[in-house]
NULOFI-493493 format. One line per field, with one value per residue (C-alpha): residue in three letters; residue number from 0; x, z, y. Coordinates in nm, 2 decimals, decimal comma. Example, Ala and Ser with C-alpha at 12.3 -4.5 7.8 and 13.67 -1.06 7.14 Angstrom:
// NULOFI-493493
sero <- [ALA;SER]
vexdo <- [0;1]
c1 <- [1,23;1,37]
c3 <- [0,78;0,71]
c2 <- [-0,45;-0,11]
END
This chain:
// NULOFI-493493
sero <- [UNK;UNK;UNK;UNK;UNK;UNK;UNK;UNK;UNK;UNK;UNK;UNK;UNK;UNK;UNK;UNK;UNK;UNK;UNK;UNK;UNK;UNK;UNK;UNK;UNK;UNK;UNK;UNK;UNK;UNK;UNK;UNK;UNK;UNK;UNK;UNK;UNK;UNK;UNK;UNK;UNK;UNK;UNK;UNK;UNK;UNK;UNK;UNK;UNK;UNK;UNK;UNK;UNK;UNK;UNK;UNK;UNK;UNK;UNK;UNK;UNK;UNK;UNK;UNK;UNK;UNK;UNK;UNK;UNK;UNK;UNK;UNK;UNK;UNK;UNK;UNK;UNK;UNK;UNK;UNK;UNK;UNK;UNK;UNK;UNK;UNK;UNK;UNK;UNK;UNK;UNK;UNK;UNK;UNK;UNK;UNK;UNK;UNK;UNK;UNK;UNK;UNK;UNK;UNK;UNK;UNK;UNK;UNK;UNK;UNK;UNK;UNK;UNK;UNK;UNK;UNK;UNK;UNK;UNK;UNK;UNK;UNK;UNK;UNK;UNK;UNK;UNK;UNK;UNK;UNK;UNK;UNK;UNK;UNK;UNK;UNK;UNK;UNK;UNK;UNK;UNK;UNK;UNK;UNK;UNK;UNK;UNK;UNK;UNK;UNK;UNK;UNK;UNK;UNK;UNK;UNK;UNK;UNK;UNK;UNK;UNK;UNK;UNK;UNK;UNK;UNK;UNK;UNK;UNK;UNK;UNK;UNK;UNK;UNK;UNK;UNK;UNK;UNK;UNK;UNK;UNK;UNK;UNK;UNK;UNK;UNK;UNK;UNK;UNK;UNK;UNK;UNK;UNK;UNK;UNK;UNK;UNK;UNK;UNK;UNK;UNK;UNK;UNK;UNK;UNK;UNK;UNK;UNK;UNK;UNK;UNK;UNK;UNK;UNK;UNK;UNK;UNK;UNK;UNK;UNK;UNK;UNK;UNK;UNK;UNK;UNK;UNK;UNK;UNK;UNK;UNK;UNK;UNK;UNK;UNK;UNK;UNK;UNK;UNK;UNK;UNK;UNK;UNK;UNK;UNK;UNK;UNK;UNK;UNK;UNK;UNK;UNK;UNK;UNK;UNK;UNK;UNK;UNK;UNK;UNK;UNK;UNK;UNK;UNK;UNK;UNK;UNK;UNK;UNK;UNK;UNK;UNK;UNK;UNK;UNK;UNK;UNK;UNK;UNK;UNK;UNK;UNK;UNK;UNK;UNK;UNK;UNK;UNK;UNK;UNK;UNK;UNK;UNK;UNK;UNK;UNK;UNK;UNK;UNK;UNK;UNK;UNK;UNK;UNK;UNK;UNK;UNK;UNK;UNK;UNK;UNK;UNK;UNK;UNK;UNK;UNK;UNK;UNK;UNK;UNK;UNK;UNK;UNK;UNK;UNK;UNK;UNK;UNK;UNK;UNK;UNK;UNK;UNK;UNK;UNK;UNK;UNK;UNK;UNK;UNK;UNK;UNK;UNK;UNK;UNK;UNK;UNK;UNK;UNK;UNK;UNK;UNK;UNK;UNK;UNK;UNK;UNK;UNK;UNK;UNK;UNK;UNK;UNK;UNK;UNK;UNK;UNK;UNK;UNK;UNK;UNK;UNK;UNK;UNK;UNK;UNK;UNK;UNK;UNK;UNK;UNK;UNK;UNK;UNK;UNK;UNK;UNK;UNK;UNK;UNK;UNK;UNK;UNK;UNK;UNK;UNK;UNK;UNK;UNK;UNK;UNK;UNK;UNK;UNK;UNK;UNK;UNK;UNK;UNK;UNK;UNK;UNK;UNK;UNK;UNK;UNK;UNK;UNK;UNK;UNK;UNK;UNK;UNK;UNK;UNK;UNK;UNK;UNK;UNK;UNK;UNK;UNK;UNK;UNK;UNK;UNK;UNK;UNK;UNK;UNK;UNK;UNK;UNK;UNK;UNK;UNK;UNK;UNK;UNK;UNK;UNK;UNK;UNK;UNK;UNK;UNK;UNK;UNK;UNK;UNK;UNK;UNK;UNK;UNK;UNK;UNK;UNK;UNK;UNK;UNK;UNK;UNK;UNK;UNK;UNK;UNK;UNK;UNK;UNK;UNK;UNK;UNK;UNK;UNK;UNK;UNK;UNK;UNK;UNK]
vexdo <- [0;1;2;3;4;5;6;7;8;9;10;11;12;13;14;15;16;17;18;19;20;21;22;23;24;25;26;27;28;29;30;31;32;33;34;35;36;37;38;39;40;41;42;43;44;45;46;47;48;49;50;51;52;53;54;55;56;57;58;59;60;61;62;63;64;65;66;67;68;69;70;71;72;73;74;75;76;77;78;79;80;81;82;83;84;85;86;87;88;89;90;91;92;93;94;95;96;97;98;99;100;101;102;103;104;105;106;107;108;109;110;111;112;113;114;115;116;117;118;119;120;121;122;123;124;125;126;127;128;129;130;131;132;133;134;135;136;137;138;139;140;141;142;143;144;145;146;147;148;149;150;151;152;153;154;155;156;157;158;159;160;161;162;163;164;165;166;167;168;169;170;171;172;173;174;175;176;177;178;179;180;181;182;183;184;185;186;187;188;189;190;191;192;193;194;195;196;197;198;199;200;201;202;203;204;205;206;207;208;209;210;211;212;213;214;215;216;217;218;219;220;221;222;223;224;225;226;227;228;229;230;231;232;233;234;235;236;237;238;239;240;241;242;243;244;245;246;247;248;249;250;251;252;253;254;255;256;257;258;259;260;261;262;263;264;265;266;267;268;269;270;271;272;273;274;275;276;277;278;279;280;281;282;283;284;285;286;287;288;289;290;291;292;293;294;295;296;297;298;299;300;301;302;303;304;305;306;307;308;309;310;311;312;313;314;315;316;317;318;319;320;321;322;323;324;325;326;327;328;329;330;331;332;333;334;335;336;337;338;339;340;341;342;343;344;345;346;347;348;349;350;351;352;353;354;355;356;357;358;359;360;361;362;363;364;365;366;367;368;369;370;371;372;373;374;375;376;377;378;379;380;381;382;383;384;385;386;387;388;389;390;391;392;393;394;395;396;397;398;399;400;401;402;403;404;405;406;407;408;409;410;411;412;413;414;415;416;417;418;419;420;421;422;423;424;425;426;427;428;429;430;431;432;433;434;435;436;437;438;439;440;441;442;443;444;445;446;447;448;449;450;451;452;453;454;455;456;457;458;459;460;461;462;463;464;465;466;467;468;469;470;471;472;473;474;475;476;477;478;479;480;481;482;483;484;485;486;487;488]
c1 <- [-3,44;-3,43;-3,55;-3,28;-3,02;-3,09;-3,13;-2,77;-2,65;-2,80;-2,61;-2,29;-2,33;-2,42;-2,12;-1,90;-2,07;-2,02;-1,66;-1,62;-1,78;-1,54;-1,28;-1,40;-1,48;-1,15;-0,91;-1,11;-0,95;-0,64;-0,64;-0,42;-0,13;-0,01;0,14;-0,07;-0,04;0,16;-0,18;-0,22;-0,14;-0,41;-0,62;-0,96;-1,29;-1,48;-1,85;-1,92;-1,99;-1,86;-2,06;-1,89;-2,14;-2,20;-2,27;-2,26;-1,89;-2,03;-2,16;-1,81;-1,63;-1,53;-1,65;-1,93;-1,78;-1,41;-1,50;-1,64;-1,40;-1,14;-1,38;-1,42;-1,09;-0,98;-1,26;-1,21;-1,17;-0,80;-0,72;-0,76;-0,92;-1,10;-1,20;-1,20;-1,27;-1,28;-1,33;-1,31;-1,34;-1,41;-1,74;-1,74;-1,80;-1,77;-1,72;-1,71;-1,65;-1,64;-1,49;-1,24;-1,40;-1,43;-1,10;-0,87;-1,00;-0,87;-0,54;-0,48;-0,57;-0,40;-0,08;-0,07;0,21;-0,09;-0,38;-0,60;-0,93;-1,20;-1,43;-1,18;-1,08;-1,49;-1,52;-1,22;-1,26;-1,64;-1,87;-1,72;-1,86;-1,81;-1,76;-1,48;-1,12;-0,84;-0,49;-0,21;0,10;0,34;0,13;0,15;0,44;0,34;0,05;0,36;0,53;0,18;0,21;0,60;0,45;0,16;0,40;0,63;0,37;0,32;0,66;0,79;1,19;1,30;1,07;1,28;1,27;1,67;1,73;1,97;1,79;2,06;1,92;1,63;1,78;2,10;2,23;2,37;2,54;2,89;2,92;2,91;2,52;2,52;2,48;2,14;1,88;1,49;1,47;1,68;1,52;1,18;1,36;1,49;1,81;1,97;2,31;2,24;2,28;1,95;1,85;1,60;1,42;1,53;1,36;1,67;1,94;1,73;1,79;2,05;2,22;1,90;2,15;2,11;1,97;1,61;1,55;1,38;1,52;1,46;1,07;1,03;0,86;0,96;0,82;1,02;0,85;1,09;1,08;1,26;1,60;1,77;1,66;1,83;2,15;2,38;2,39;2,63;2,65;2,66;2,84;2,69;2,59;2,62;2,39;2,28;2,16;1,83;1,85;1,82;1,61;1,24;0,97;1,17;1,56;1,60;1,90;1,85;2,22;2,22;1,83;1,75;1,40;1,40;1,13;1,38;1,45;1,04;1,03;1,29;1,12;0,82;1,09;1,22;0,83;0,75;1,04;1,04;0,67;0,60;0,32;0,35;0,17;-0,12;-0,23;-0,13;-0,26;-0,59;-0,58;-0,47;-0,55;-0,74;-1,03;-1,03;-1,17;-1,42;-1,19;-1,24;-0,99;-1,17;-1,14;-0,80;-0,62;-0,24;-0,08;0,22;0,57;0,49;0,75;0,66;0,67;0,80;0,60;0,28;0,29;0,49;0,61;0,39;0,49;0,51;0,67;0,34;-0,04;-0,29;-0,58;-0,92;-1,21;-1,15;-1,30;-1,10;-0,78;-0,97;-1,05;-0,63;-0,59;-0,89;-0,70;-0,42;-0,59;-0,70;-0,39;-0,44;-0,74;-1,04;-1,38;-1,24;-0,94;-0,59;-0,47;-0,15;0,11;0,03;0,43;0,42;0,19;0,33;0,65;0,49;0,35;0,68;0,85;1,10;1,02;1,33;1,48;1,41;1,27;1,17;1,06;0,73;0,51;0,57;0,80;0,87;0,99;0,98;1,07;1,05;1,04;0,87;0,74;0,55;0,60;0,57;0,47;0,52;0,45;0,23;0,03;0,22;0,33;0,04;-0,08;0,03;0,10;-0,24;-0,37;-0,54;-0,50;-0,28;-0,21;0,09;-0,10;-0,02;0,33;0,18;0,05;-0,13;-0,05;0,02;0,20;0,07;0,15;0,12;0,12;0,19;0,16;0,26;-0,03;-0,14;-0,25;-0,30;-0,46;-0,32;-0,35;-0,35;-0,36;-0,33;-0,75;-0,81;-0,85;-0,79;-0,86;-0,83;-0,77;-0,71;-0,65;-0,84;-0,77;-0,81;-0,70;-0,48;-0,58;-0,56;-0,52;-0,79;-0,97;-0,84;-0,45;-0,31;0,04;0,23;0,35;0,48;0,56;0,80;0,84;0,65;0,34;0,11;-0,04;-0,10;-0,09;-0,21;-0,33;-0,38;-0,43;-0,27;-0,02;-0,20;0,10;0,23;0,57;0,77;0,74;0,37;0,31;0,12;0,40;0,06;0,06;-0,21;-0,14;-0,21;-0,07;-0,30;-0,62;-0,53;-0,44;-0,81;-0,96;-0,71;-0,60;-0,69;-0,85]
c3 <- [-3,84;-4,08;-3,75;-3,53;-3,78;-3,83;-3,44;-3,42;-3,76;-3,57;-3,24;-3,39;-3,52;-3,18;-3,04;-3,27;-3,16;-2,82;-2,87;-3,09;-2,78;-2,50;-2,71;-2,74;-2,39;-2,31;-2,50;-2,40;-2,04;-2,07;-2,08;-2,23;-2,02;-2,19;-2,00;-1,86;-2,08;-1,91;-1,82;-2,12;-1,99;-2,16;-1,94;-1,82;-1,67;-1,44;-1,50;-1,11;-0,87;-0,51;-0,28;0,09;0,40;0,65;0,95;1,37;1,54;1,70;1,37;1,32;1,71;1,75;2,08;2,00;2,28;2,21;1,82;1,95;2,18;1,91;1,70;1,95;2,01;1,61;1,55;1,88;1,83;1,83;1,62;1,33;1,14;0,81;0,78;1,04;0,89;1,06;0,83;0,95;0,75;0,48;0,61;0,74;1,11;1,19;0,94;1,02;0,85;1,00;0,88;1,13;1,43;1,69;1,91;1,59;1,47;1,74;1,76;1,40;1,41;1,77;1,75;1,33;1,22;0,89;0,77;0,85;1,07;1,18;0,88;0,64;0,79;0,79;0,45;0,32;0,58;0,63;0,59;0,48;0,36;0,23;-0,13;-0,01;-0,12;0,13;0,04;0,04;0,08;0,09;0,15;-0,29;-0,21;-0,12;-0,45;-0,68;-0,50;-0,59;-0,97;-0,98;-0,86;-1,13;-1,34;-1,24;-1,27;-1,65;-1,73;-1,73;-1,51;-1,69;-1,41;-1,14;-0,92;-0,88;-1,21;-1,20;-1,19;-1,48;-1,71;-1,78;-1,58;-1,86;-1,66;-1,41;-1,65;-1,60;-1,24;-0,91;-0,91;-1,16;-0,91;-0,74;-0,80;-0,84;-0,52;-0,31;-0,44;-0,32;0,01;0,02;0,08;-0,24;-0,06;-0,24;-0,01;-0,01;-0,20;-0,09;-0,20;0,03;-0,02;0,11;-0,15;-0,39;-0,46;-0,18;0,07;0,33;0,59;0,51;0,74;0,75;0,56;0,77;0,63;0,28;0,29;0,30;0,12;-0,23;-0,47;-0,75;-1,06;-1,15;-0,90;-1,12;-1,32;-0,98;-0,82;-1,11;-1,16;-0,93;-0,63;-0,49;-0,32;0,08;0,15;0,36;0,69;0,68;0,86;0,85;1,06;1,06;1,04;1,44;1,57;1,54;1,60;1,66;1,68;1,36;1,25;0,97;0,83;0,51;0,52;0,47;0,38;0,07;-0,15;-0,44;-0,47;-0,48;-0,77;-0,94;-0,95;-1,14;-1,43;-1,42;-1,45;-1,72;-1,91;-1,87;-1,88;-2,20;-1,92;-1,67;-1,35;-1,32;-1,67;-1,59;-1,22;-1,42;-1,62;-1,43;-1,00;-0,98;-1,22;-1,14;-0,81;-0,86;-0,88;-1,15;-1,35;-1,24;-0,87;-0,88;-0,88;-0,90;-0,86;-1,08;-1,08;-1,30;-1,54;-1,92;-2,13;-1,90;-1,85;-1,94;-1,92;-1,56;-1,39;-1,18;-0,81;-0,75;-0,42;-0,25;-0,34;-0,46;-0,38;-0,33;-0,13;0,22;0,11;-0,22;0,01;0,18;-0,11;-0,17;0,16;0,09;-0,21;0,02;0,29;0,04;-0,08;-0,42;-0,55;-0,62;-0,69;-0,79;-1,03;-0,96;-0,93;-0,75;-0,77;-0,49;-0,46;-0,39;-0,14;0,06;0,02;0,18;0,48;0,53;0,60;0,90;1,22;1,37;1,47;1,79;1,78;2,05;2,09;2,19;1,89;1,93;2,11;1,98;1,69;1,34;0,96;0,60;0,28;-0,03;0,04;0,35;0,73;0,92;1,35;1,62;2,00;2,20;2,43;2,73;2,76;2,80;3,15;3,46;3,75;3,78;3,42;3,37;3,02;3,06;2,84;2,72;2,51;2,21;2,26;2,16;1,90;1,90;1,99;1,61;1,33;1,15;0,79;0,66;0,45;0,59;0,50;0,62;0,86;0,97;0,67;0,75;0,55;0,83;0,79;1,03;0,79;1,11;1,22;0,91;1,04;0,86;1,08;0,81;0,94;0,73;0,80;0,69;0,33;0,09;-0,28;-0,23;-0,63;-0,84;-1,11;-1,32;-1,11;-1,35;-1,31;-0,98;-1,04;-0,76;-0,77;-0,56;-0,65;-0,33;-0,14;0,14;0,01;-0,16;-0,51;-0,63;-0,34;-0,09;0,23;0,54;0,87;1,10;0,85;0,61;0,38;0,55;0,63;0,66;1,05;1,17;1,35;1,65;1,64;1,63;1,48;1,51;1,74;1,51;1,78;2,03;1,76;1,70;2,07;2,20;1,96;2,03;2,37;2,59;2,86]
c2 <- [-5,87;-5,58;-5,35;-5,46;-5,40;-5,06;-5,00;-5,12;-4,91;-4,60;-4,73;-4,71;-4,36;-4,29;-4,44;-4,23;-3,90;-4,02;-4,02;-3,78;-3,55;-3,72;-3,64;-3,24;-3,22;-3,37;-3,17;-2,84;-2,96;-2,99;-3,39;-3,65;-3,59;-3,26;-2,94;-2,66;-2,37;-2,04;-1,75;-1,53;-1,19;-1,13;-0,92;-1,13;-0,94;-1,19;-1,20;-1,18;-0,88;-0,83;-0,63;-0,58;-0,77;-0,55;-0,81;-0,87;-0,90;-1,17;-1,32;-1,34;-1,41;-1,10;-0,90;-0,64;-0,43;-0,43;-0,35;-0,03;0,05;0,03;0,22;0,52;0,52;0,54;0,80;1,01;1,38;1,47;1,16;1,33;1,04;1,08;0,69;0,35;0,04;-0,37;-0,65;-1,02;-1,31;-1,07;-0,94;-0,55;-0,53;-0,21;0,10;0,47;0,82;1,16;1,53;1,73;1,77;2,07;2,00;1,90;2,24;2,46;2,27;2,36;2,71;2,80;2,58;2,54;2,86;2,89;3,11;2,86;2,98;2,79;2,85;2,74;2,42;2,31;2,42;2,19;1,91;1,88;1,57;1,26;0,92;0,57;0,74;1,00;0,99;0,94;0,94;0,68;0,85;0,53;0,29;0,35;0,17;-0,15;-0,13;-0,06;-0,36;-0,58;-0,46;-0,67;-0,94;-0,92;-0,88;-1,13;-1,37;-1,29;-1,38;-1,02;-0,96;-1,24;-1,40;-1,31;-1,05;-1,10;-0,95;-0,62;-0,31;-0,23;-0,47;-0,22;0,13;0,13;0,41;0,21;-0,05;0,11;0,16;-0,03;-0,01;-0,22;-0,51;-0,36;-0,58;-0,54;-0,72;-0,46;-0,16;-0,33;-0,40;-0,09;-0,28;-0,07;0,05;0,38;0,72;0,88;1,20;1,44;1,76;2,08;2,37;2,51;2,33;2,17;1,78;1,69;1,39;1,34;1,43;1,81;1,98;2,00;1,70;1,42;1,15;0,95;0,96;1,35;1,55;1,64;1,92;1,89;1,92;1,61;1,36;1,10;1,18;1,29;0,99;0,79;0,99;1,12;0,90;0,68;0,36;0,45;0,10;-0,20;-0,09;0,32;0,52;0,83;1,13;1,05;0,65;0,58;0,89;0,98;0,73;0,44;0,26;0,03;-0,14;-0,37;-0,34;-0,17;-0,11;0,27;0,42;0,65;0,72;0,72;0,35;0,31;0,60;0,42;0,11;0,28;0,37;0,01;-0,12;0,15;0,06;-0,36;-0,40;-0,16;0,06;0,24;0,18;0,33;0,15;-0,16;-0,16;-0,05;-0,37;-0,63;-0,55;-0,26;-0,34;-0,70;-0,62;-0,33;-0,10;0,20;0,41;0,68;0,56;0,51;0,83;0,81;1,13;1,19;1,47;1,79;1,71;1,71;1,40;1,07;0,80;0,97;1,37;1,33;1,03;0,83;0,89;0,51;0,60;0,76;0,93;0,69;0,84;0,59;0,52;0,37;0,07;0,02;0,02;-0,24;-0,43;-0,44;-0,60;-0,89;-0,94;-1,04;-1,23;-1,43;-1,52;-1,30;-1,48;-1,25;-1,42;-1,75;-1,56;-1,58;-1,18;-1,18;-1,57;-1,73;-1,70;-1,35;-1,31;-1,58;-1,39;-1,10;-1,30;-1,45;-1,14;-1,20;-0,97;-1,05;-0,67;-0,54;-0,19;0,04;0,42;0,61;0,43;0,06;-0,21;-0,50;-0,65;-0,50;-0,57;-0,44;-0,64;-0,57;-0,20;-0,41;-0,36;-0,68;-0,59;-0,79;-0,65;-0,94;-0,81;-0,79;-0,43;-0,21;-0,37;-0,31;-0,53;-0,65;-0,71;-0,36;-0,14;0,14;0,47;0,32;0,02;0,24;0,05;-0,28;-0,44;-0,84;-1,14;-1,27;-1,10;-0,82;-0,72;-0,39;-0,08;0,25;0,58;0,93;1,09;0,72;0,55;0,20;-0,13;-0,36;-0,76;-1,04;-1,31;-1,55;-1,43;-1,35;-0,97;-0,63;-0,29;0,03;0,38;0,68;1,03;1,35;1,44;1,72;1,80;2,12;2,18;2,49;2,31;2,09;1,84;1,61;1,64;1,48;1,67;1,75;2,11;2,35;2,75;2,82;2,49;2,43;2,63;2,40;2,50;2,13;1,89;1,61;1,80;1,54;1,69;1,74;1,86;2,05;2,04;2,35;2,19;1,86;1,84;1,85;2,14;1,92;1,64;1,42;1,08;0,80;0,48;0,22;0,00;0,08;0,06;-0,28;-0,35;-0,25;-0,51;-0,79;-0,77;-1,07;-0,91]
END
């Protein structure tokens, strides 16, 4: 008797401990019914390691032979292209990396109005690998755009991307731009009448002559006070010079493409958010996916003091591996989550996916429909112009696209992390880069003594940073490197 009363005394102690456990394991949860904290913003490092898969197209369904065709075609000499990468289901199929090659060299030094020779061009745009840096001209764009959303998510814009641009730019507080919004300025839907660098005029209207329109170049040692001060609101629906020539016929209302409401955006973030963008993409995106500070190059204005000795050009030149641009679209394609952790709300990138392609564009690089939202191009073409009457490819595929949506970055020179979040598909292709640096390896300032001459400065080919116009009028058929992997034939 004795014996079974202590077997039940030391039950009952059990049973509490029991509980009392539940209970632990229960409130460590989140149970009882209570609501989910808001994420600390709090920056979190996850405790596993990605490494990219190298594997088969046909592992994945993809044709061995149009993969290489697309690939010989992206890496052929006279495309200029530095690095070519094709990732489906998030597995690398095909990767390539070359330096200039012996036809892009002659066309440079017999057509190029430059110094260059043949020895000089070898020297600067030799071998290059997996671990070489290309450049992102505006394709930064669409990062900066990533960092909002970050940022959105931790609670910071009031939590709303429709909040003035005048709450935090108190410049504008007293005059009509006091309406623009966060949201237009990452439309580029701000109203605002583009300003441009002229080497000819200094900072001036983009209809000046010489200047190429709202993305041009710019070498001003401060890229960010005129783009705040001194402009005016163009009115809905103005054009300009520029607005329906070059590389294609867009109208998109009041849409207009100028670096200057992307730079202004990094001010906005710098002052709302407490960092600018290059420490918070550090924290929160960049090193959350394998990314290092050190990898992650973000070029800034030559300006002393701002954001952080210069101002972060949040409009363009990022300069990373290949594959860490890659790494940015997985991010995407898998809807912002990185090894199990939320990066980017869910929200956001479904935002970006959802961008309309509703305007009908048409010129020598693509045909068919076309639209911009959140520093992201969205491309439609299907796969019906490039064939003749009897099914076969022609020349002109470079006027097509896929049969399903594709959203992307771009950047000057052909810089292009594209997304078919449809196939789960992303095709990479960057141009040839150099560091135009006499300055310490260390500072990414863009300078310039005498405008065009570069003393600090990206070089892609065929450019070479000798002017604003390439010399060759060359640019890379993304549409056609997509179009040799995807066609149906």
């Amino acid at each position: 008797m004795k014996l079974l009363k202590n077997l039940l005394r030391t039950f009952k102690k059990f049973k509490v401990f029991l509980i009392l456990c539940f209970s632990i394991l229960l409130f460590s949860c989140g149970g009882g019914g209570g609501n989910t904290p808001a994420p600390s913003p709090n920056p979190q490092t996850s405790n596993l390691s990605f490494s990219w898969e190298v594997v088969s197209p046909e592992s994945q369904g993809l044709s061995a032979t149009k993969v290489s065709a697309a690939m010989n075609f992206a890496m052929e000499d006279g495309r200029y292209t530095q690095a070519a990468i094709i990732i489906k289901n998030g597995k690398i199929v095909a990767e390539q990396y070359r330096g200039i090659q012996t036809n892009e060299v002659n066309a440079l030094v017999n057509h190029a109005q430059t110094a260059w020779t043949a020895n000089s061009l070898n020297t600067i745009y030799g071998a290059r690998d997996a671990n070489s840096l290309v450049s992102s001209w505006s394709v930064a764009k669409s990062i900066t755009s990533i960092l909002f959303g970050i940022a959105q998510g931790q609670g910071y814009f009031s939590g709303s991307l429709d909040t003035t641009a005048a709450t935090y730019l108190t410049e504008w507080a007293n005059d009509s731009k006091n309406t623009i919004t966060i949201k237009n300025l990452l439309d580029m839907r701000s109203g605002l009448v583009p300003k441009c660098y002229s080497d000819l005029g200094g900072w001036v209207v983009c209809d000046a002559t010489t200047i190429s329109g709202g993305g041009g170049f710019v070498s001003s040692d401060d890229q960010l006070n005129e783009c705040i001060n001194n402009r005016t609101m163009a009115g809905t629906g103005q054009t300009h010079s520029w607005y329906q020539s070059g590389l294609f016929n867009y109208d998109e209302g009041d849409w207009v493409y100028q670096n200057c409401d992307t730079q202004i955006l990094g001010e906005i973030f710098f002052r709302a958010v407490g960092q600018d963008i290059k420490t918070f993409a550090d924290t929160y995106l960049f090193s959350k996916i394998g990314i290092t500070p050190d990898s992650a190059q973000w070029w800034r204005d030559n300006t002393s003091g701002g954001q952080a000795n210069g101002n972060y050009l949040a409009y363009c030149c990022l300069d990373m591996t290949a594959r860490d641009f890659a790494k940015i679209a997985l991010l995407l394609i898998n809807d912002g989550v990185w090894l199990g952790e939320r990066i980017i709300p869910l929200s956001y990138v479904q935002a970006i996916k959802n961008i309309t392609s509703s305007s009908v564009v048409t010129g020598d690089y693509f045909q068919g429909t076309m639209s911009y939202g959140l520093k992201f191009w969205s491309l439609y073409g299907g796969n019906v112009c490039g064939l003749d009457a009897e099914g076969n490819y022609q020349n002109n595929g470079e006027k097509c696209v896929a049969d399903n949506t594709i959203i992307t970055p771009q950047g000057f020179d052909g810089q292009y992390p594209s997304m078919d979040f449809q196939n789960n598909l992303i095709m990479i292709r960057f141009s040839l880069y150099h560091h135009a640096n006499t300055l310490e390896a260390t500072e990414k300032k863009m300078v310039a003594d005498a405008p065009p001459a570069p003393v600090n400065y990206i070089l892609t080919a065929p450019v070479v940073a000798t002017s604003p116009d390439s010399p060759l009028n060359i640019t890379f058929p993304q549409a056609t490197f997509w179009y040799m992997l995807n066609n149906s034939n």
